[in-house]
N, C-alpha and C positions, 0 to 999 in steps of 0.2 A: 066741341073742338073743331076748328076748321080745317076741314083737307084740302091740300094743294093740288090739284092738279098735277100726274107723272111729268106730264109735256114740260109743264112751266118749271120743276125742276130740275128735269134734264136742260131745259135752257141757262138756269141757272147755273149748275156745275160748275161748268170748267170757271166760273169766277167766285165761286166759291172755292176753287180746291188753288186757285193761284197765288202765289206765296212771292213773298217779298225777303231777298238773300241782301247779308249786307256783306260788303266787302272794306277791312278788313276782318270785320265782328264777327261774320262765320265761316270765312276761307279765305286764307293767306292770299289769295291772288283770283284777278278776273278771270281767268283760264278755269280753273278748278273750284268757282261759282255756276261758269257756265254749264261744265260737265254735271252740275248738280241741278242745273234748273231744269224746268219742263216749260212745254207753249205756256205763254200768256202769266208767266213770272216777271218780277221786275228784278233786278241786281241793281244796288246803290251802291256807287264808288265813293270811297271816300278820298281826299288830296291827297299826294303826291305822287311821283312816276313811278308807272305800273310798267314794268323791263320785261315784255313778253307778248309775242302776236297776237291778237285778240281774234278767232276765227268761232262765229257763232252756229257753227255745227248743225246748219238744219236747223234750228232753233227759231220761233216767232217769239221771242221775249223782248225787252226795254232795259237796255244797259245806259245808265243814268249816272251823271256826278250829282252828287252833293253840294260840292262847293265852287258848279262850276267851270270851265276849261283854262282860266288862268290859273287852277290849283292842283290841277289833277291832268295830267299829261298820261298818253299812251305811248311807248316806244317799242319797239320790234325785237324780234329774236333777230340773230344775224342772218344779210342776203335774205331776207325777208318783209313783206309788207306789215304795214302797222296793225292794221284790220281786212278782215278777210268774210266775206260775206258770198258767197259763190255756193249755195245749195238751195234756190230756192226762196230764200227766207224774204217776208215780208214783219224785219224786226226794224228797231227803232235803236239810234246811236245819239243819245245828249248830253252834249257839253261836256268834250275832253278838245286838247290838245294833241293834236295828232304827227309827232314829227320822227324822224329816222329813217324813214323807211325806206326801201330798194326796191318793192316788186319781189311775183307772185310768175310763175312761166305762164304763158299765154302766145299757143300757135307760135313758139319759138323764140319769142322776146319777152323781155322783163317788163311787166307793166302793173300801173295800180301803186308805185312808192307807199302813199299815205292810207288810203283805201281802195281797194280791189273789189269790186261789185261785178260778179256775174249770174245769168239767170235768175236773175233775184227785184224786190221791189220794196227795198228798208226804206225808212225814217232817216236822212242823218240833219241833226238841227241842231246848234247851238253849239260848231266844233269849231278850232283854229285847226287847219291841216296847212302847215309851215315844216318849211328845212328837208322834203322828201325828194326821193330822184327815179326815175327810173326810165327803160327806153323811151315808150309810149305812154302817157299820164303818170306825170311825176307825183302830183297830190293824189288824182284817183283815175280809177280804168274803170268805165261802163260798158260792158256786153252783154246785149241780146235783156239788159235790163230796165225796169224803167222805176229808177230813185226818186224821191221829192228829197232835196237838195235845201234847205232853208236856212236863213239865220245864220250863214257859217263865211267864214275868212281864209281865201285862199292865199298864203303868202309866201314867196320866196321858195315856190318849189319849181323843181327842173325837170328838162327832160332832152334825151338825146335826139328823139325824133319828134314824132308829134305829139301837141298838148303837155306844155311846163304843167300846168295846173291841172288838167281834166281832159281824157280822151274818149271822146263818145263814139262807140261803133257798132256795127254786127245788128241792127233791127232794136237798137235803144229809143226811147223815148222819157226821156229824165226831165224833169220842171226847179228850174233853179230859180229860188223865190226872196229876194232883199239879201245875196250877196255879194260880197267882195273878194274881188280877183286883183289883190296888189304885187308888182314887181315881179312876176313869174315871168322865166324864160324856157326855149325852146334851139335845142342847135337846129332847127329845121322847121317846120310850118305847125302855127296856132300857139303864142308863147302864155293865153289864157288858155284857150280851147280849142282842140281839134274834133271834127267831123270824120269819120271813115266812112263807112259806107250803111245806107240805108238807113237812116238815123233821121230823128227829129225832136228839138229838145226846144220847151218855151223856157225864156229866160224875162223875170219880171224884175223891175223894182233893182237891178245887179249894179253896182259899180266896178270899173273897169279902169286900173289906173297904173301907168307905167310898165307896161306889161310887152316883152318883146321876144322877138322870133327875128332868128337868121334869117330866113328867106321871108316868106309872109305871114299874113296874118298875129300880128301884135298882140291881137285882143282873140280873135274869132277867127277860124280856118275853118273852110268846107272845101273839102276836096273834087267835090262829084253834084252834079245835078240830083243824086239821088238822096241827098242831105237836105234838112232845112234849119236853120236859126230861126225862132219867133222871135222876137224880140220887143218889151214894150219897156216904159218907162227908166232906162237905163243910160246911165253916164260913161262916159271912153275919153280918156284924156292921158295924153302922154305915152299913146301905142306907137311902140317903134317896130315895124317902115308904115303899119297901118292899120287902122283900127279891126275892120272886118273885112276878108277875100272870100267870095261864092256866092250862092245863092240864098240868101238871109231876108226874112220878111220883116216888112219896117210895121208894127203894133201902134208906135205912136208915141209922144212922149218922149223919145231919144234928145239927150243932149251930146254933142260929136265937139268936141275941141278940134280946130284945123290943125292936120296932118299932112304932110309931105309923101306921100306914099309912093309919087313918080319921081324924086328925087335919087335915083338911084344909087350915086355914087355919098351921098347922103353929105355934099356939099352948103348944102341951103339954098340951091338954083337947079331947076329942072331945065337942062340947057342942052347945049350939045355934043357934053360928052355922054349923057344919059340916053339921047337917041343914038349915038353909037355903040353904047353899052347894048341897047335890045338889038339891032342890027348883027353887032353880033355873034350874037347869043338866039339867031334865027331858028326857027325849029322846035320841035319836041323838048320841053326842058322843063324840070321841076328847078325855080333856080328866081332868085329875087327879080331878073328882068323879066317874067311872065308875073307883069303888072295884075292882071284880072285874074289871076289864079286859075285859068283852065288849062296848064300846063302845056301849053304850047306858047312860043315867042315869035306875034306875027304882027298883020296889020292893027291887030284891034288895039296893044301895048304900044305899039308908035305912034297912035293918034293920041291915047292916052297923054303921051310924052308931051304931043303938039299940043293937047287941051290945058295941059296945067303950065305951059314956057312961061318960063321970068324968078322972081324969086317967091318961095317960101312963104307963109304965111307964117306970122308971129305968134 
């Protein structure tokens, strides 16, 4: 008889003893699947909407659809985020629909709508995260985390202040890899994506399409020199006032549709009621006339004005 080796069993284990929960075949609901798994379990969702927060509790498991995210939708408990990922967890989230949601308190504001990632470093691949709102990252709030972001569709989610879609902040570093960011707005700056502070996120392969913000950044907002955008192989077309404000490294690959971004009064002529708009709006000002986003309204946005005078580009 052959003897194994202790070492190589104990290696084995924990995939040995990891268990596959189905849902709804051995518990009425995703919540009360998870409360039953252990690390390194998978939970299979089967279609349709599952009406309750999905918070994976410390947990390093794989919560998976079966049929998919055009079949199988997550929605929220009330004044609450869709999914909740904030202990830790480096689990994995595939192919649901992620919509309803409002956010999770964070340092005194609602953030995270769709999903709430903090101190954490999950999987989310193959989601739609559509129809979410919240102050700060209406689709999803990243702190102090760093996601791989794949495969998934940001649409039509909002937000009061920064990032309709995604707010990256607090020492994140997140990798968004072949998605899309359609139609998302922001009453305030990054109506894709906002930057806080000390952050740095590669973004590969993403389309970027009609996406707007009150003040700036359409597509991409960085607030602070202490951010960076990678950016390679990526489309921006149809960013209202403009594609990306800050300091964003160009990877290579980018296709940029012209954009109007010093048209301030958003006439279709960067003329001269737009240098009188920065004029004055002289000074210290988070505000659509601090053209280059470093929130002051000086010389650098009236040249800006000068450099782009006449009409619009079609």
């Amino acid at each position: 008889m052959k003897i194994i080796p202790l070492g190589i069993l104990l290696l084995l284990a924990p995939n040995a003893l990891a268990a596959t929960i189905h849902v709804p075949g051995d518990h009425e609901s995703i919540p009360m699947a998870i409360k039953a798994a252990a690390d390194g379990d998978l939970i299979l969702v089967g279609p349709g909407t599952w009406n309750q927060t999905v918070n994976f509790r410390g947990l390093d498991i794989t919560l998976q659809s079966t049929d998919g995210p055009e079949a199988t939708w997550i929605t929220p408990d009330v004044g609450r985020s869709c999914v909740v990922i904030t202990s830790g967890e480096t689990a994995t989230l595939d192919g649901f629909t992620i919509t309803g949601g409002t956010g999770m308190p964070y340092l005194g504001s609602l953030v995270g709508g769709g999903i709430c990632i903090e101190s954490s470093s999950p999987v989310i691949t193959n989601c739609i995260i559509t129809g979410n709102s919240a102050e700060f990252g209406g689709g999803m709030h990243i702190a102090l985390s760093s996601p791989l972001v794949e495969n998934c569709v940001f649409i039509d989610n909002t937000s009061i202040s920064n990032g309709g879609a995604v707010r990256i902040d607090n020492e994140s570093y997140p990798t968004f890899r072949q998605c899309q960011f359609e139609s998302n707005h922001t009453g305030d700056l990054g109506g894709g994506i906002a930057y806080g502070n000390d952050s740095s996120g590669l973004h590969e392969d993403c389309t970027y399409e009609s996406n707007t913000a009150d003040i700036r950044g359409g597509a991409i907002y960085l607030g602070c020199s202490c951010s960076a955008a990678n950016v390679s192989g990526s489309d921006f077309c149809n960013s209202v006032p403009d594609h990306i404000v800050g300091g964003w490294v160009d990877l290579g690959g980018n296709d940029m549709c012209p954009v109007c971004g010093d048209d301030i009064n958003a006439d279709g002529v960067v003329g001269v009621d737009d240098l009188l708009r920065v004029i004055q709006a002289w000074g210290n000002c988070t505000c659509i006339e601090d053209i280059n986003g470093d929130a002051v309204v000086n010389v650098d946005d009236l040249l800006r004005v000068i450099q782009s005078w006449g009409a619009c580009p079609d």
